[in-house]
N, C-alpha and C positions, 0 to 999 in steps of 0.2 A: 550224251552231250558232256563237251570239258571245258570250266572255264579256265583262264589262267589269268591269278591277279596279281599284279605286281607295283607294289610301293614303292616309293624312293625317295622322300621326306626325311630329314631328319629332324623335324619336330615333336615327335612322338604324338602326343593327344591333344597338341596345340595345333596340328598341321589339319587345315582347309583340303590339301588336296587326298590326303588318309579317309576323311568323314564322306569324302565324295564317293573314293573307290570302293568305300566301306557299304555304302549309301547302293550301287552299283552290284556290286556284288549278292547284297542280301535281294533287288529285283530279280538279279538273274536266276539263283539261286530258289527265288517263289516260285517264278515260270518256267522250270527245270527242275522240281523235286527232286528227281532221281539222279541228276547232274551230277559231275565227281569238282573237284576246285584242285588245281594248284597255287601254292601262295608263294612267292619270292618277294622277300623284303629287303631292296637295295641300299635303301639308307641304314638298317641295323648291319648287313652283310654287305656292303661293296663288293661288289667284281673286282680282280686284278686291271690295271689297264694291259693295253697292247703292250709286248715286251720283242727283243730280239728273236727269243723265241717262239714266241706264237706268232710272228713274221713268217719266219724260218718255216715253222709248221706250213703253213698256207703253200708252199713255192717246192715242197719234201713229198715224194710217196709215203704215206705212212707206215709201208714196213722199211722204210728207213729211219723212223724218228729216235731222234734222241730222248733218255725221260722226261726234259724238261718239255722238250717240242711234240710229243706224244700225252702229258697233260695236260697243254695249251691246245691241242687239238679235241681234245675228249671233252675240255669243257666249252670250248664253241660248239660242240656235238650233242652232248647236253641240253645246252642254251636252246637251239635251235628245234631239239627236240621236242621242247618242250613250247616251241609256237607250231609247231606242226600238229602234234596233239591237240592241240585247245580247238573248238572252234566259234571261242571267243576271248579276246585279251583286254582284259584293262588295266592301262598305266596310269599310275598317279604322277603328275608334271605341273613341282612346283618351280617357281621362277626364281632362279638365285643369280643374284649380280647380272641382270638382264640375260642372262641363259638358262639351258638343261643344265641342272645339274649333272656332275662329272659321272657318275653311277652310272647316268642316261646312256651317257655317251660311250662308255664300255660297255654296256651292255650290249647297246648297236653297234659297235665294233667287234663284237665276239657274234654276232650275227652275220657281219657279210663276208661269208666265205663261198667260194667258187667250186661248183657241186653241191652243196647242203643246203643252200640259200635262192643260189640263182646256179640258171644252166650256163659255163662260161663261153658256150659257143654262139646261144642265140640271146643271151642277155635277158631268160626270161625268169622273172622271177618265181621259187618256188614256194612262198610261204603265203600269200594272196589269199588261202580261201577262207581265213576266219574272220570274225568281226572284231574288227579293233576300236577299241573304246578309247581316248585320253581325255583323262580330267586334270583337266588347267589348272593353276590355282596362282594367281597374282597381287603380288602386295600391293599393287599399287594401279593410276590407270592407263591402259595402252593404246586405244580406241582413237578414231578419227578425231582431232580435232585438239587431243590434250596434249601437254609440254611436252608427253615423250613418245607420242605417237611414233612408233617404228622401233622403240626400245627395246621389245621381246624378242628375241631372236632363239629362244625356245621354241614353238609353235610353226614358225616357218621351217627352222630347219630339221625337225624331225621327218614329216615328208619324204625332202631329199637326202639324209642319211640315211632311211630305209631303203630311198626308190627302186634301186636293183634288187631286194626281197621277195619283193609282190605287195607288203604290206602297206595297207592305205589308210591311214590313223583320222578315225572320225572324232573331233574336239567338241567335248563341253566343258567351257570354262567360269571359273568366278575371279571376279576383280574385288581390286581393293579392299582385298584379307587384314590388312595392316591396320585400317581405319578403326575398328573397336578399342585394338588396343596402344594407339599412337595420339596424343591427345591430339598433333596438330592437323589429325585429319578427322577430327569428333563430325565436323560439318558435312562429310561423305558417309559415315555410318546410314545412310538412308540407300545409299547411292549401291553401298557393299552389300547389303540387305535385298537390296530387288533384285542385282545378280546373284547372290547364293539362291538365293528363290528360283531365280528362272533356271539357273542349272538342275537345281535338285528336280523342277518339275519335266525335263527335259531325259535326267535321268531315269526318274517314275514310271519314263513312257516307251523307254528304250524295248521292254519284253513285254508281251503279253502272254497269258497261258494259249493264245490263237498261234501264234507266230511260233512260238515254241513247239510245237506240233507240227510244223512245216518240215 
């Protein structure tokens, strides 16, 4: 069995959504002794974004590639590689300026490529068979009913940025990260507290050593 875990925080030991993946990791990793882990950390190591080149690559046979367009292909190759491998992922998804962070979004864009990812004739996608994990992690609250209710446009559009993959990203989130340490939300610290609670116990129950053995 292979996890694959991958960070994208750049808060280092302040980041909610790190302590999750972290939290995550160390379950799967009980109920998988023997397990191997891949670690990519997006926020110390960004991705390049899309360039001319890694355009070009997608639309080129690759024994035609240029160097530029024959390393823009090897590392969506790579990338991908390494969700094929896993047969489980967990993304850390914290919420900056109501979206994915930029990491996010090259990452999933060095994923969908035609052949590697999905088959381009039947549109099916090939990367579906692992468990995909995201932990959430939100400064602030998004939920039915509050001022910015619809604000996150992280969460929904990961989804459809994978959807021609196969990948189907199962969310446990925590709200209201910010409140410990922003005075003018001291009044929600209760509020942040019982969602990190319910995540982490959501998290707790994701493996068992039963299900592990399936």
């Amino acid at each position: 069995m292979h996890l694959l875990h991958i960070d994208s925080s750049i808060q280092g030991e302040l980041s909610v959504s790190r302590r999750l993946t972290a939290r995550a990791a160390a379950a799967w990793r009980a109920a998988h002794p023997d397990g191997t882990v891949t670690y990519r950390d997006l926020g110390a190591e960004p991705l390049p974004h899309l360039s001319p080149a890694s355009a070009q690559a997608r639309m080129t046979p690759p024994d035609q590639h240029t160097p530029e367009q024959r390393e823009a292909w090897q590392l969506s190759e790579r990338l991908i590689d390494e969700v094929k491998q896993a047969d489980a992922v967990l993304l850390g998804l914290p919420l900056y300026n109501y979206g994915a962070p930029s990491s996010v979004k090259s990452w999933v864009d060095h994923l969908i490529v035609a052949g590697l990812a999905y088959d381009p004739t039947t549109q099916q996608g090939l990367l579906g068979s692992c468990d995909f994990i995201v932990l959430a992690s939100r400064g602030g609250g998004y939920g039915e009913g509050t001022p910015r209710n619809g604000w996150d446009h992280a969460e929904p559009w990961l989804p459809h940025g994978l959807s021609l993959t196969g990948l189907q990203p199962r969310f446990i989130s925590a709200e209201l990260t910010l409140a410990p340490a922003v005075p003018a939300m001291a009044e929600l610290i209760p509020l942040h507290e019982a969602s990190l609670e319910a995540a982490e116990k959501e998290i707790d129950n994701l493996w068992t050593p039963a299900t592990a053995q399936r």
